[in-house]
C-alpha positions in Angstrom: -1.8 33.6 8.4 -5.0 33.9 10.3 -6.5 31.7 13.2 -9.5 29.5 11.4 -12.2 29.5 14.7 -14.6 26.0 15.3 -17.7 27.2 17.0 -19.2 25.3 20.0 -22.8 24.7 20.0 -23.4 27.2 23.5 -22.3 29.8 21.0 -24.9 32.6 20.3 -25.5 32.5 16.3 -25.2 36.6 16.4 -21.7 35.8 17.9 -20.8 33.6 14.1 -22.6 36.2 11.9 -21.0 39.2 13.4 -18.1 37.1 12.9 -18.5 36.0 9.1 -19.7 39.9 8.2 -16.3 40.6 9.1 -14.6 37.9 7.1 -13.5 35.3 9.6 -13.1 31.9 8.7 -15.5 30.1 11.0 -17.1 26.6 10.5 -20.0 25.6 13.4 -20.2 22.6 15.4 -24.0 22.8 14.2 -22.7 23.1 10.3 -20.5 20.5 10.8 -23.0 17.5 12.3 -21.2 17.4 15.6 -23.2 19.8 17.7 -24.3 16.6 19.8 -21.0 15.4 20.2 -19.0 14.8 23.9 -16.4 18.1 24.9 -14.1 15.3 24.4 -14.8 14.3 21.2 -15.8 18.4 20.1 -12.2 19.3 21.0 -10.9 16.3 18.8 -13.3 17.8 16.0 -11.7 20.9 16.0 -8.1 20.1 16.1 -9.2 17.2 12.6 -9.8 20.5 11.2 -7.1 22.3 12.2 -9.3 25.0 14.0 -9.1 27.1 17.3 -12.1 25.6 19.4 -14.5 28.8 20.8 -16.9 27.7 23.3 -19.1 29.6 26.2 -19.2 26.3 28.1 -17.3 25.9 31.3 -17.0 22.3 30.8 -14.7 22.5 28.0 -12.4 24.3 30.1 -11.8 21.1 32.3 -11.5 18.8 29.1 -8.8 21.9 28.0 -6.9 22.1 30.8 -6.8 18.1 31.1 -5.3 17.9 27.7 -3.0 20.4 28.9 -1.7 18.1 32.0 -1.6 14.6 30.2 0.6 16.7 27.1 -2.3 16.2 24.5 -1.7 18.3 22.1 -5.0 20.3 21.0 -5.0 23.5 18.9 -6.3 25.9 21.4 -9.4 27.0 23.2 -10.8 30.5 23.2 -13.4 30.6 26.6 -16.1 33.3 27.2 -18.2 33.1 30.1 -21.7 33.5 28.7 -23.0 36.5 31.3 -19.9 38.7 32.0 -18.8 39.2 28.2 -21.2 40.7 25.4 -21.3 39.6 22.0 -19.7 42.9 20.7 -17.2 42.1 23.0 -16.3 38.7 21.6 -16.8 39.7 18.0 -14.1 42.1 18.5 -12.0 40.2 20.4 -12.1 37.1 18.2 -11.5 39.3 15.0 -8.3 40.4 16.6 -7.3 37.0 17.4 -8.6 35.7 14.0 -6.9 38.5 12.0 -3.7 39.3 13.9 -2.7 36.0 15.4 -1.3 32.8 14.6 -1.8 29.6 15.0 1.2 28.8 17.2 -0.1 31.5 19.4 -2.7 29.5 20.5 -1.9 25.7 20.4 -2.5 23.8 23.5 -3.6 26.5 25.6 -6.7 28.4 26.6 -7.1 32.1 26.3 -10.1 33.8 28.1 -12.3 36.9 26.6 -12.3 39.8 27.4 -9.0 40.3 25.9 -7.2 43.0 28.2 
């Protein structure tokens, strides 16, 4: 099974093509209607559809991490900082994820890129 990825709207579009040349199931908060929507409600977006939340926005990290503390269950946020990780870097670090990882891997916690 592969990890379906739910693209915040901080997320540079080269980021989601590089993405979707390589076959990754991605759907965009933009795509979707809800790029004006809260963290809160973003992160309650994602998990409706089942996907792994990707965001560049450091504010999603609190939302995250106070889901985490108050056992609400969410299905996982992947966090890049926007200056210290390229985009090659997260295409090839969400393709891993996406292609070799499951969803279980990910549920209710944050991971961070760059993978290392």
């Amino acid at each position: 099974m592969t990890v379906a990825l739910y693209m915040d709207h901080h997320v540079p579009r080269a980021i989601t093509i590089g993405l979707r040349l390589h076959g990754i199931d991605i759907v965009t908060a933009h795509e979707d209607g809800c790029h004006e929507l809260d963290d809160s409600a973003l992160l309650d977006r994602a998990n409706e559809l089942k996907r792994v939340l990707f965001t560049q926005d450091d504010d999603l990290l609190a939302e995250a991490k106070k889901r985490q503390i108050e056992r609400i269950s969410f299905h996982g946020v992947i966090y890049a900082h926007q200056l210290k990780v390229t985009i090659g870097s997260c295409i090839n670090d969400l393709k891993l994820i996406s292609k070799a990882g499951e969803n279980e891997d990910i549920l209710n916690k944050v991971e961070f890129l760059p993978l290392k």
